[in-house]
C-alpha positions in Angstrom: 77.6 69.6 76.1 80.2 72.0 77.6 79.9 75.9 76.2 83.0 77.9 76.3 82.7 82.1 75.8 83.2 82.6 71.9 86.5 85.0 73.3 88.0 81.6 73.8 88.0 81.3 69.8 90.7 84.1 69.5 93.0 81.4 71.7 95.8 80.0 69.2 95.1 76.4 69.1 98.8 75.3 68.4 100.5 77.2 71.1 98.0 76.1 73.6 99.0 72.6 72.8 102.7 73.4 73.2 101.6 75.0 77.0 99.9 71.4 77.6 103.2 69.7 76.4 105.6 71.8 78.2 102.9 71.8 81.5 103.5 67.2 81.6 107.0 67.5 80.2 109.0 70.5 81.4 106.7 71.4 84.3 106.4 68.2 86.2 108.3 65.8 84.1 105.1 63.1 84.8 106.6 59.9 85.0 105.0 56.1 83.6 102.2 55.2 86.1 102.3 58.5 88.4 98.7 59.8 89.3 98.1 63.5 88.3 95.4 66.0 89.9 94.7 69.0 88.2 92.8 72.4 90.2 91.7 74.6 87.5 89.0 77.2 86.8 86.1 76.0 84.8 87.1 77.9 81.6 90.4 76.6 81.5 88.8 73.7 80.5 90.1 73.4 76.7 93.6 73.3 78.6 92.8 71.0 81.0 91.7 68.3 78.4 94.8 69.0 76.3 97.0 68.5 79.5 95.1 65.5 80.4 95.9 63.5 76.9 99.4 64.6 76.9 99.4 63.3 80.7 97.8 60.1 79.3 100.1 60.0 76.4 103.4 59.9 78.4 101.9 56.7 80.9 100.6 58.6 83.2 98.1 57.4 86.1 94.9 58.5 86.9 94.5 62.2 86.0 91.7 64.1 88.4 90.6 67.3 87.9 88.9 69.5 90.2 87.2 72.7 88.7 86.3 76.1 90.4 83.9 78.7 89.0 83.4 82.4 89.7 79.5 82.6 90.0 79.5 79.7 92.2 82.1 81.2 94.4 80.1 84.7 94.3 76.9 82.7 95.2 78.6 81.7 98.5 79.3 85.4 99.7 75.7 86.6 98.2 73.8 84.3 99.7 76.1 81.7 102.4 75.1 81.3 105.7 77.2 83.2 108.2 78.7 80.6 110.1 80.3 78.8 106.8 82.7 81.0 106.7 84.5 79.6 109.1 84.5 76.1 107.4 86.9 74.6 104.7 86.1 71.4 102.8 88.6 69.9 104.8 87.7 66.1 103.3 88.8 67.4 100.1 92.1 68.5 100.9 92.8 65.7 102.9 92.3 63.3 100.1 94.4 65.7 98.0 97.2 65.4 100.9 96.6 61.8 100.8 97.2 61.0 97.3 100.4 63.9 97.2 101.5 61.4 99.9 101.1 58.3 97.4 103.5 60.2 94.9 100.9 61.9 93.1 102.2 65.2 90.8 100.1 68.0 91.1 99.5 70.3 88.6 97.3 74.4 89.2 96.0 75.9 86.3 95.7 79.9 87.3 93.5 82.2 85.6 90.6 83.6 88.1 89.7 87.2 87.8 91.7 89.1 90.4 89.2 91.0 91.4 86.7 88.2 92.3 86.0 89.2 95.6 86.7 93.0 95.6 83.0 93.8 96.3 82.4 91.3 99.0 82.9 91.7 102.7 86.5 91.7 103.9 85.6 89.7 106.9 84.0 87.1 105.2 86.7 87.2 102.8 89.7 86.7 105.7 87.5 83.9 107.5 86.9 81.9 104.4 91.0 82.4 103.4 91.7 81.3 106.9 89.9 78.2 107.5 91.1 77.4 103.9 94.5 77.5 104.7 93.9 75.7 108.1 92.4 72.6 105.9 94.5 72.8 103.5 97.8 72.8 105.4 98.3 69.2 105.0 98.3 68.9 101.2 100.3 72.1 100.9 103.3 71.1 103.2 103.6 68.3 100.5 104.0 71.0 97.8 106.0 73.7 100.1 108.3 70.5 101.2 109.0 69.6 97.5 107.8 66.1 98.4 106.7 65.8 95.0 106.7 67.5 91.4 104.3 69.8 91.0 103.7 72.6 88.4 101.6 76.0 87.7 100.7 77.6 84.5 98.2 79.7 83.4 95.0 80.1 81.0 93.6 83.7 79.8 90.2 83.7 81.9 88.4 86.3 79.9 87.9 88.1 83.2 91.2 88.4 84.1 91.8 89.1 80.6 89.5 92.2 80.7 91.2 93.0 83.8 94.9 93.5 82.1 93.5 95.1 78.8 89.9 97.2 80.4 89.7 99.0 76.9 89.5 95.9 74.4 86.9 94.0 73.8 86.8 91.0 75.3 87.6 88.6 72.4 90.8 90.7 71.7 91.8 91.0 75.7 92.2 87.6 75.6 93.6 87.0 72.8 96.1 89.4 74.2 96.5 87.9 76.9 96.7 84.5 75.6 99.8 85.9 73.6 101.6 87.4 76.3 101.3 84.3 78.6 102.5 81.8 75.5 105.6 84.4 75.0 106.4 84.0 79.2 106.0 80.3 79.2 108.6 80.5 76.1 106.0 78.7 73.7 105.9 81.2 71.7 109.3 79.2 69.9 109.6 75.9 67.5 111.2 74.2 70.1 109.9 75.2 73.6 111.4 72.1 75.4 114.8 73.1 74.4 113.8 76.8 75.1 113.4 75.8 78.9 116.6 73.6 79.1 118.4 76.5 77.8 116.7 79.2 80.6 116.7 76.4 83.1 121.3 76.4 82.6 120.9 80.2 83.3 119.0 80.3 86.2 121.3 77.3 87.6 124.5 79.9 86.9 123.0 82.4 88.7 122.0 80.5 92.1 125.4 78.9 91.9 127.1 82.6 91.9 125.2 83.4 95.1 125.4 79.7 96.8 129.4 80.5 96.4 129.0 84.0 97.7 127.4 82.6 100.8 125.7 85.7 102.0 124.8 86.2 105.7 122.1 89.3 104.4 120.8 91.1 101.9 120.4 94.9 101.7 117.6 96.2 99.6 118.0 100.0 98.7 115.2 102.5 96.8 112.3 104.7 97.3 110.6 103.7 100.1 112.7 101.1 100.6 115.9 100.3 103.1 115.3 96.5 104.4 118.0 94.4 105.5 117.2 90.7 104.9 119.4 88.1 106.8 119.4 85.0 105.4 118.9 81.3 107.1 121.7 79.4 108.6 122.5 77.0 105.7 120.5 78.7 103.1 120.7 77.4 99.5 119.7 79.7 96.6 117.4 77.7 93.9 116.1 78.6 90.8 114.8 76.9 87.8 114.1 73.2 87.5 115.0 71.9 91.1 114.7 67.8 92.4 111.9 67.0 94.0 112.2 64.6 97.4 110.6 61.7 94.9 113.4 62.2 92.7 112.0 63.8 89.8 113.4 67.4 88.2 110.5 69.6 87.6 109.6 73.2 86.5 107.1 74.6 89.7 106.5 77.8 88.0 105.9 78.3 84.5 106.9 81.3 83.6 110.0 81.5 86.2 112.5 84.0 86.0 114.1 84.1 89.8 116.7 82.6 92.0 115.3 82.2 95.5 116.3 81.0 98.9 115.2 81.3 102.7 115.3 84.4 104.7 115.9 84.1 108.6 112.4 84.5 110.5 114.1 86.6 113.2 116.6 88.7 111.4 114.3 90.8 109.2 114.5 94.5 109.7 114.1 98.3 108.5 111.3 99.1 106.1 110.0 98.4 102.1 107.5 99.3 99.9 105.5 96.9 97.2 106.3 97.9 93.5 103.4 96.3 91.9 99.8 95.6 93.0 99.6 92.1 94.9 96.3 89.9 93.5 95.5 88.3 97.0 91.9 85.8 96.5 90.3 88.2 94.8 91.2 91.3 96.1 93.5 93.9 95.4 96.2 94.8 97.5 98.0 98.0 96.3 101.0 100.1 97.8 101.7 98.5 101.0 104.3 99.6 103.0 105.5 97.5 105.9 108.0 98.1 109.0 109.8 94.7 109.8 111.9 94.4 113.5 113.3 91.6 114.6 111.9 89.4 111.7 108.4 90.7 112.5 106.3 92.9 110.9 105.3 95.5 113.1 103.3 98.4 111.0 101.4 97.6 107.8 99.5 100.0 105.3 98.3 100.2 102.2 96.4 102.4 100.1 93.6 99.5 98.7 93.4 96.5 100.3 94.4 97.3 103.9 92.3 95.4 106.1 92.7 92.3 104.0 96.2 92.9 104.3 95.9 92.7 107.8 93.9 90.3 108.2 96.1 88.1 106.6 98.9 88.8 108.4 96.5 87.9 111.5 96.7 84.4 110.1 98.8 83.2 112.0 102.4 84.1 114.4 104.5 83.2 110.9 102.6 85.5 108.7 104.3 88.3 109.7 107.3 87.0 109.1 109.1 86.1 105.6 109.2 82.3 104.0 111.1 83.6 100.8 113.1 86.1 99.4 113.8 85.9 95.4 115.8 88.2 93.0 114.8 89.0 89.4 116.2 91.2 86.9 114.4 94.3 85.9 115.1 93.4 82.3 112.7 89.8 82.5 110.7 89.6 79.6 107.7 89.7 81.9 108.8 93.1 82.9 110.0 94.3 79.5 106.4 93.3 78.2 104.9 96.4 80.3 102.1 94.5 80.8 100.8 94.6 85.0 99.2 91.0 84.7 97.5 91.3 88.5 98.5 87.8 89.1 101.6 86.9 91.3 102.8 84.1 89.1 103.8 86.4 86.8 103.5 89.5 88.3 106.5 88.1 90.3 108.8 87.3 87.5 108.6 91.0 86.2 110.4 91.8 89.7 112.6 90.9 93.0 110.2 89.9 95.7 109.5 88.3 99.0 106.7 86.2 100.9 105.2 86.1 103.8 104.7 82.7 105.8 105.9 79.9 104.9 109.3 78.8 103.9 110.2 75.9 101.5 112.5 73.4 103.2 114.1 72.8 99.6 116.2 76.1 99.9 118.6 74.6 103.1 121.9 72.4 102.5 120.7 69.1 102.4 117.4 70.2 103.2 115.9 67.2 102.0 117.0 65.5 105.5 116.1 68.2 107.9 113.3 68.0 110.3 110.9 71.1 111.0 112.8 71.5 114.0 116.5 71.5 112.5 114.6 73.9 110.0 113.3 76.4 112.5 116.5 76.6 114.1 118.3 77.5 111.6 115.8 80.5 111.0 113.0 78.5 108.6 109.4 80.0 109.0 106.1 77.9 109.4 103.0 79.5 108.6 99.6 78.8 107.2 100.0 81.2 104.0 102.9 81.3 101.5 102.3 85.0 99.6 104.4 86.6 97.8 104.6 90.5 96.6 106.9 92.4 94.6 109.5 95.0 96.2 112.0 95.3 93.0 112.0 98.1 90.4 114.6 99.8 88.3 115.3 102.2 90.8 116.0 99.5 93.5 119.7 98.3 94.8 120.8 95.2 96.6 123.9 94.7 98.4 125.0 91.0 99.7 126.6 91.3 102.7 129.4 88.8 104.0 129.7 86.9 106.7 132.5 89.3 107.4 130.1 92.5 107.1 132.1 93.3 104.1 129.5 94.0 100.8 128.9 93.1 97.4 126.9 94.6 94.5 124.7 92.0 93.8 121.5 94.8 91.4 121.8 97.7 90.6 119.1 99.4 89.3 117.4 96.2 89.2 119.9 94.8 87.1 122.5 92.0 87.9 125.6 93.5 89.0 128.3 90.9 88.5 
């Protein structure tokens, strides 16, 4: 028998079932006979099984989940031997890689506490992330290719949940928590399905009004902030539901609210300052300010977080250099909610944003049909990490700038301009 935390009680039963619906339906659009593997923590558990028969109810494959679970994660930094911190379960991910390769959807349930790791040593913590992302490289170009349709949404962990809302008990965090995440994933509505095909028309309108104005940069303007972002040769700007290379129209991100595209690697310049905490495995990453030349980033600081931040950017040549550049409106209903959710899938939605590392080959002309060599040259990034933090606020402003140098108000004040 399975035992869940009684705070999992104050989770409203019917909109949790919507979530599941929208996570097979919307999210990943599972198709008759297509595999499904699920990664979720432990107590997402009454999610997972709700996915899994809505999964099963459509004709899905063979759904496999794959469960994580914070005190066995703590148990390997308390009491690990040293040298396994430079190992990854590299079997696992290859058989994840195989089976994205065989057309499988894949589907992440978020939820872990942010702050996981905060206590642990930073070291360990950037050696573990590293040889992670070094083993898991071959199942995550099939995701950051858009080989197939693949989805994330998120659960109320009642750590995380204590997190966002420290001075509530911990049946009541949750259950706030639980609310605000149904109202972002628009299942908060009688008819959530139409809800997203609705949004999904917007955010199409919107990366069509920058895919006509054919931008060669962007110029992001506020406090701390003056950063001039060239974009790829042949960028695309995407938002929404998007067609996967297996042919099928999926939702990635539940919530969503941006368009996004490609930056150029090498024409990256000036300075910028995060607006909101970035959740990074487990630890908190808060005020950084960075100094990008020529693409790279050549100064990085922050006031928490720091030598994880460096770290990171020690992954690899690419990780100091941007994958993805994405522009929401102040006004999101993720930022209008107040809440800080210390979790980039939504914390990313409340504001415009960019990510280090990797780019996704989906945001080129016909990128479908370029290899990674057409896609470096035309200013694509490759790295081991894909992370994205949030640089938009209502005191930022973003010019597009022609191929001609001539400029266009694209936000002001955080808000679309046109």
């Amino acid at each position: 028998m399975t035992f869940m935390p009684q705070s999992q009680n104050s989770v409203d039963p019917v909109k949790l079932e919507k979530l599941a619906e929208v996570a097979v339906k919307v999210g990943l659009q599972l198709q008759k006979g297509q595999d499904l593997v699920i990664t979720a923590p432990v107590v997402a558990m009454p999610l997972v099984r709700l996915i899994t028969q809505h999964a099963y109810v459509v004709g899905g494959g063979l759904v496999t989940v794959f469960y994580s679970d914070e005190e066995t994660t703590l148990a390997r930094y308390k009491y690990g031997n040293d040298e396994s911190f430079d190992r990854a379960s590299g079997w696992l991910y290859e058989g994840m890689a195989k089976a994205y390769a065989n057309n499988a959807a894949r589907l992440a349930i978020s939820g872990d506490n942010p702050m996981l790791l905060a206590d642990q040593d930073p070291a360990k913590v950037a050696r573990a992330n590293r040889a992670n992302s070094t083993a898991y490289k071959p199942a995550l170009e099939k995701i950051s290719n858009f080989d197939i349709n693949w989805n994330i949404v998120s659960y109320p962990n009642p750590s995380w949940a204590k997190l966002v809302f420290p001075n509530d008990p911990e049946a009541i965090a949750v259950a706030k928590l639980a609310k605000a995440i149904f109202a972002a994933s628009r299942v908060d509505v009688a008819d959530p399905i139409a809800a997203w095909a609705e949004h999904n028309a917007n955010l199409h309108k919107r990366s069509a009004w920058m895919n006509g104005q054919n931008f060669a940069a962007l110029h992001f303007q506020g406090p701390g902030t003056d950063l001039r972002v060239g974009l790829a040769d042949g960028h695309e700007w995407h938002g929404g539901a998007s067609v996967a290379k297996n042919g099928i129209t999926c939702n990635p991100n539940i919530p969503t609210e941006e368009v996004f595209t490609t930056p150029h690697a090498l024409r990256v310049d000036g300075h910028v300052s995060s607006t909101k905490p970035l959740s990074h495995q487990g630890t908190l990453i808060d005020n950084i300010q960075v100094q990008f030349e020529g693409g790279r980033i050549i100064g990085a600081k922050a006031t928490r977080g720091e030598e994880v931040l460096n770290k990171v950017l020690d992954t690899d040549e690419g990780a100091r250099r941007l994958g993805e550049v994405a522009l929401v409106p102040h006004s999101s209903p993720i930022s209008a909610s107040g809440i800080l959710f210390y979790n980039t899938l939504f914390d990313e939605n409340a504001s415009c944003h960019i990510a280090l590392g990797q780019c996704y080959s989906k945001c080129f002309v016909n990128g479908a049909t370029l290899s990674q060599d057409q896609i470096k040259a035309q200013g694509g990034n490759s790295s081991l990490i894909h992370i994205d933090w949030m640089i938009g606020s209502d005191k930022v402003d973003i010019d597009g700038v022609k191929q001609d140098g001539s400029r266009v108000a694209v936000m002001r004040k955080g808000e679309w301009a046109y």
